[in-house]
N, C-alpha and C positions, 0 to 999 in steps of 0.2 A: 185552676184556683176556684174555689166555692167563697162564694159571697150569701150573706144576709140581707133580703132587699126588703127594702120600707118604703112608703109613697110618702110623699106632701104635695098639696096642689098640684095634685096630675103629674107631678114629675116623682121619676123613679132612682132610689139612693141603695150603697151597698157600704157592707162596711165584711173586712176581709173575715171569713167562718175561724179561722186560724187564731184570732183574738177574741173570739166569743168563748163564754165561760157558759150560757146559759139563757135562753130566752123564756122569758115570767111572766106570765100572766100580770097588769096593773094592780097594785098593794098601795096601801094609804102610806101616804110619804109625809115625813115632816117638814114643816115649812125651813130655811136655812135663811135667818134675818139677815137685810143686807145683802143680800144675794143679787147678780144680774140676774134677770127674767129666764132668762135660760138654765139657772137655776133650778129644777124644778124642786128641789127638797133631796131628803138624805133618808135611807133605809135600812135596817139589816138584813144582810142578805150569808146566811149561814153561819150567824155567828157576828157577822164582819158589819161593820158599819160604814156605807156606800153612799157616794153621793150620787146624784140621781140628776142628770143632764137632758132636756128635753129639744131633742134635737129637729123636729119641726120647728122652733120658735128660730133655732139658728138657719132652717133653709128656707121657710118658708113665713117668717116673722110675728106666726100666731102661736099658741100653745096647741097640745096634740089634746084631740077630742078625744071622750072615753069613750071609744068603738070596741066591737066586742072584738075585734084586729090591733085593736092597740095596747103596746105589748112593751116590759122593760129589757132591753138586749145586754146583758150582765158582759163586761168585759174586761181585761187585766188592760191595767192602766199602771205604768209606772212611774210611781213617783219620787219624790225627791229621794237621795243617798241611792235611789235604784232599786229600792222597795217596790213591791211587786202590790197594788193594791184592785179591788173590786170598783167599778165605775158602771153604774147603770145609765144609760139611753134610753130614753123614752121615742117610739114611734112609732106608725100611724101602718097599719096593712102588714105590719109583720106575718106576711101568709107564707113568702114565695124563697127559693131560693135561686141564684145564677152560677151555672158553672161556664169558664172561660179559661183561656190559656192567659199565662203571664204575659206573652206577648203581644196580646189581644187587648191590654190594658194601656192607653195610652195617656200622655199628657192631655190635661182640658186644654191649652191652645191659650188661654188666658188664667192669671194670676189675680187675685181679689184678695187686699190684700186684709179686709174683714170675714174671710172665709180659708185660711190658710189649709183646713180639713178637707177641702176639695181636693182631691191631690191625680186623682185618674177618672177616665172614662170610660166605657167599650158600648157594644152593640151585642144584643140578643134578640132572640126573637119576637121581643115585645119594644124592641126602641133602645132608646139612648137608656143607660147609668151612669150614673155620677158615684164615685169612689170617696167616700170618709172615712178617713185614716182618723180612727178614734185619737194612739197619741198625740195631735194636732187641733185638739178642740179647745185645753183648755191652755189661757192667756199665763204664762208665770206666775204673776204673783197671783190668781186664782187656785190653780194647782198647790204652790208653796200652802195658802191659806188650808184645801180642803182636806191638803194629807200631810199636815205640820205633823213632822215624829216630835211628839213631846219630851222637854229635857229630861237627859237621866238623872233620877231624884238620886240622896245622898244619905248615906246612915248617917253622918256625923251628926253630933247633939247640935 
């Protein structure tokens, strides 16, 4: 399995190459009022109008610094009815990648139940990874809000 790895405070995070669409260089994001902090704002991203998720604020509880490593990790995120939609990730050292067997991928050992996206771990040859499983980040009714399919409008007068 090939993963995408990102840092936040000295620890090192993967998220599976399998659900990456694309990793972007930082683009000016617009802010999403009312948003949790993690939040970071919404994009277009080919067209597509993306929410934009800053995932060091979820593991490391600060916002991603603008490093000339910090990078948006475009991924297919499915949302409600099963719509296939774009979800950008914001994080920190986007330099590296890990390859690993499935098998080699284990449970963390512990449940958190503020971090459900923590979902495996393994060993490379730089230490421990921690596994986020992008569908797992966002809360229901967050997801429902950021990819509402809007009603089908009506010819009738």
């Amino acid at each position: 399995m090939l993963f995408v790895v990102f840092s936040a405070e000295g620890n090192r995070y993967a998220l599976p190459a399998g659900c990456v669409r694309e990793v972007i260089p930082m683009v000016v994001l617009r802010e999403f009022p009312d948003a949790p902090p993690y939040v970071r704002g919404i994009m277009v991203y080919r067209g597509e109008v993306a929410p934009v998720i800053d995932l060091t604020v979820l593991v490391a509880g600060r916002a991603s610094r603008r490093l000339m490593s910090t990078r948006i990790i475009v991924t297919d995120y499915e949302g409600p009815h099963g719509v296939i939609h774009a979800l950008g990730l914001v994080g920190e050292q986007v330099t590296d990648t890990a390859m690993t067997t499935a098998e080699a991928v284990r449970e963390p050992g512990i449940e958190v139940s503020g971090a459900p996206y923590l979902t495996g771990v393994f060993l490379d040859r730089q230490g421990l990874v921690q596994v986020v499983d992008p569908a797992r980040i966002l809360p229901q009714a967050l997801r429902d809000v950021l990819f509402a399919i809007p009603p089908e409008t009506s010819d009738a007068p």
